[in-house]
C-alpha positions in Angstrom: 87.5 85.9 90.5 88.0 82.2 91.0 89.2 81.0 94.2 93.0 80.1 93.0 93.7 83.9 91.7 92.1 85.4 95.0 94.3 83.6 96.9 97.1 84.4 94.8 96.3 88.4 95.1 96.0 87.8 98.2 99.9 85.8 98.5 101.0 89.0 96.3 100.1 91.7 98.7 101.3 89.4 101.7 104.8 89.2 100.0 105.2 93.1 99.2 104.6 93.8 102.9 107.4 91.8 103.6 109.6 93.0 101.2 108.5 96.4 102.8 109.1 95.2 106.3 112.8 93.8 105.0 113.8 96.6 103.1 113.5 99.1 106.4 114.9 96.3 108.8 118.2 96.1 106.7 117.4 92.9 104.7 117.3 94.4 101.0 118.4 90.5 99.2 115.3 89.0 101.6 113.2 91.6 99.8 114.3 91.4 96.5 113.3 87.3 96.7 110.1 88.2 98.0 109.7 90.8 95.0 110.8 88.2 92.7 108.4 85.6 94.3 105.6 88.2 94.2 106.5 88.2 90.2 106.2 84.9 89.7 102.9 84.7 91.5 101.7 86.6 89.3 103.2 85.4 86.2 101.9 81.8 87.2 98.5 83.1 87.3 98.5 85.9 84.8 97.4 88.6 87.2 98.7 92.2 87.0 100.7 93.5 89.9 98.9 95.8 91.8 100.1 99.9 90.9 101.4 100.8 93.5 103.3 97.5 94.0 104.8 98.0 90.5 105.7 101.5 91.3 106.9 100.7 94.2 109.9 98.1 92.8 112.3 98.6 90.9 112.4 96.8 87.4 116.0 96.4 86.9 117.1 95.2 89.9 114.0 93.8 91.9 114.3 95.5 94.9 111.6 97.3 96.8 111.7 101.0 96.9 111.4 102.8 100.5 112.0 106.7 100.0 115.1 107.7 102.3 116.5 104.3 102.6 117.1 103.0 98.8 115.2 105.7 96.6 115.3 109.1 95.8 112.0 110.7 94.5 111.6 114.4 93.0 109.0 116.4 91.9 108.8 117.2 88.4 106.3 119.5 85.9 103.4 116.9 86.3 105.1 113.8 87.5 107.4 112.3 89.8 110.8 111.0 89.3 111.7 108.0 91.6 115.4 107.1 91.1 116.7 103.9 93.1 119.9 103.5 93.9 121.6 101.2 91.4 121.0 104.0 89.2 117.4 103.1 87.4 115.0 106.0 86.5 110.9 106.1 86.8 108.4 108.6 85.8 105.3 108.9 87.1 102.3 111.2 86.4 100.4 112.8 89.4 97.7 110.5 90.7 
């Protein structure tokens, strides 16, 4: 891993803390434009999000999923439903 993509993982995993720490302090558009920034990151450099920063956002409306605050999840026959709350639906197998 060359110096400019470690720094940029690193950038990633900085910015979905933050959108974390935003989304359960009541800032949900400050951390949907660090999710967004966090994608471009890793656009720019052609990294992969991390898994469970990708399941942890929502794809249609870039917001970051906290269970309780904007997120429903379920329990399912082998996976797990996560619905957010502009109405988008994920399914996840057990990990």
């Amino acid at each position: 891993m060359t110096d400019e993509t470690a720094i940029a993982s690193e950038r990633i995993d900085r910015l979905a803390s933050l959108a974390r720490d935003a989304v359960r302090d009541g800032y949900p558009d400050r951390a949907r434009a660090y999710v967004r920034r966090a994608r471009r990151v890793a656009e720019r450099h052609r990294l992969r999000l991390p898994r469970p920063f990708e399941r942890s956002t929502c794809g249609n409306c870039d917001v970051f999923l906290v269970h309780g605050v904007n997120a429903q999840s379920r329990t399912q026959s082998g996976h797990v439903a996560v619905t957010c709350d502009c109405g988008a639906q994920y399914r996840y197998p057990y990990d």
